[in-house]
C-alpha positions in Angstrom: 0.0 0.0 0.0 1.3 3.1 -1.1 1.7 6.1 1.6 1.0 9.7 1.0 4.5 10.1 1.7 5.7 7.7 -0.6 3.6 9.5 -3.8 5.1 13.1 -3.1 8.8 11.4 -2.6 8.2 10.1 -5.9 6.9 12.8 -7.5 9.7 14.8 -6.2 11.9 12.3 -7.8 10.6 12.8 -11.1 10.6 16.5 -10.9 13.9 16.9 -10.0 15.1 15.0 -13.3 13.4 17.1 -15.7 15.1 20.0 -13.9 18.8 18.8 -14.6 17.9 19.5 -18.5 18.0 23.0 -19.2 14.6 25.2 -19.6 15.4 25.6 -23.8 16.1 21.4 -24.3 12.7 20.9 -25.9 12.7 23.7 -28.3 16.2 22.2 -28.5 14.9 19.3 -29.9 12.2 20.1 -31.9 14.8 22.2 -34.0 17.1 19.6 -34.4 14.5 17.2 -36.1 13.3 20.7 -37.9 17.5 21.0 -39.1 17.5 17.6 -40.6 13.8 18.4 -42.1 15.6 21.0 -43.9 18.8 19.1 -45.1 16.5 16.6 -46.7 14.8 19.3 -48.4 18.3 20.6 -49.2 19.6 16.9 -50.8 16.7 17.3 -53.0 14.1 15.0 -50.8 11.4 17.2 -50.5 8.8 15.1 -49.4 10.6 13.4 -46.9 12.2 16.8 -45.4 8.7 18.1 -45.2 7.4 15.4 -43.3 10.2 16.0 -40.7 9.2 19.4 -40.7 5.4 18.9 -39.9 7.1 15.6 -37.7 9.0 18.6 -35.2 5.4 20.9 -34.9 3.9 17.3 -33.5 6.9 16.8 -30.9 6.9 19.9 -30.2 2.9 19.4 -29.7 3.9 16.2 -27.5 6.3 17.8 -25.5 4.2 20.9 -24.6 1.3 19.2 -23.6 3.7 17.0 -20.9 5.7 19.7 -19.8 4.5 22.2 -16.7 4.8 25.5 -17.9 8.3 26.7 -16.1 10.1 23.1 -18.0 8.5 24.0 -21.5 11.1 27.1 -22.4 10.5 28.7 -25.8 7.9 25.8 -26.6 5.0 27.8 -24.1 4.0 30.9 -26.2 0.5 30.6 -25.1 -2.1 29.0 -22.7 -1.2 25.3 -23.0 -4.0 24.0 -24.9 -3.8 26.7 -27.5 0.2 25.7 -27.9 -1.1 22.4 -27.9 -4.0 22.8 -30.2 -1.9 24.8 -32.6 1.3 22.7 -32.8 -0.9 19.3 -33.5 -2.7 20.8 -35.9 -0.5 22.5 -37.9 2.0 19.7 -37.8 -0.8 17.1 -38.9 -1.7 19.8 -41.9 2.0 20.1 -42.9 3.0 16.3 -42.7 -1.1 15.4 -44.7 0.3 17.7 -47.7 3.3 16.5 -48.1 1.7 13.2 -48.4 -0.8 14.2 -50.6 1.1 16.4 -53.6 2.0 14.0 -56.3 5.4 12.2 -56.6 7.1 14.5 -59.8 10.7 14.7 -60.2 12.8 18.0 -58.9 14.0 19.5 -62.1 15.1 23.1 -62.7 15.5 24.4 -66.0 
């Protein structure tokens, strides 16, 4: 049987771990997989690169909604379920069109 005691050591446990990264890891994250979104784009993998991008706004969705608001950094622009609701849903749109535009070959002329 678990004691009240018990629940806040362990919740104190957990808290203290997320405070050894620092406040701007997330955002940290969600630009890295946004970096390698672009170099994809860059190698002429469009579709692929795109995906990543729209791939970074739905970690960066993820991560928001599981962060409190002081561990979130740059990611918390706005209440929490607005950065939420606009980070899913923008990184849902981006990653549907670049599934959906037709597979034609880069060529520049």
């Amino acid at each position: 049987m678990a004691t009240p005691g018990g629940r806040a050591r362990a919740r104190g446990r957990r808290h203290r771990s997320t405070e050894r990264l620092p406040p701007q890891f997330p955002m940290l994250v969600v630009m890295l997989i946004a970096g390698v979104g672009f170099l994809r784009i860059l190698a002429e993998h469009w579709r692929q690169g795109t995906t990543l991008i729209g791939a970074s706004l739905l970690v960066a969705g993820i991560i928001r909604a599981l962060l409190p608001q002081d561990r979130a950094g740059l990611l918390a622009v706005r209440s929490q379920a607005m950065d939420v609701l606009c980070y899913l849903v923008l990184g849902m749109l981006v990653v549907v069109l670049a599934s959906t535009v037709p597979r034609l070959p880069f060529v520049v002329q």
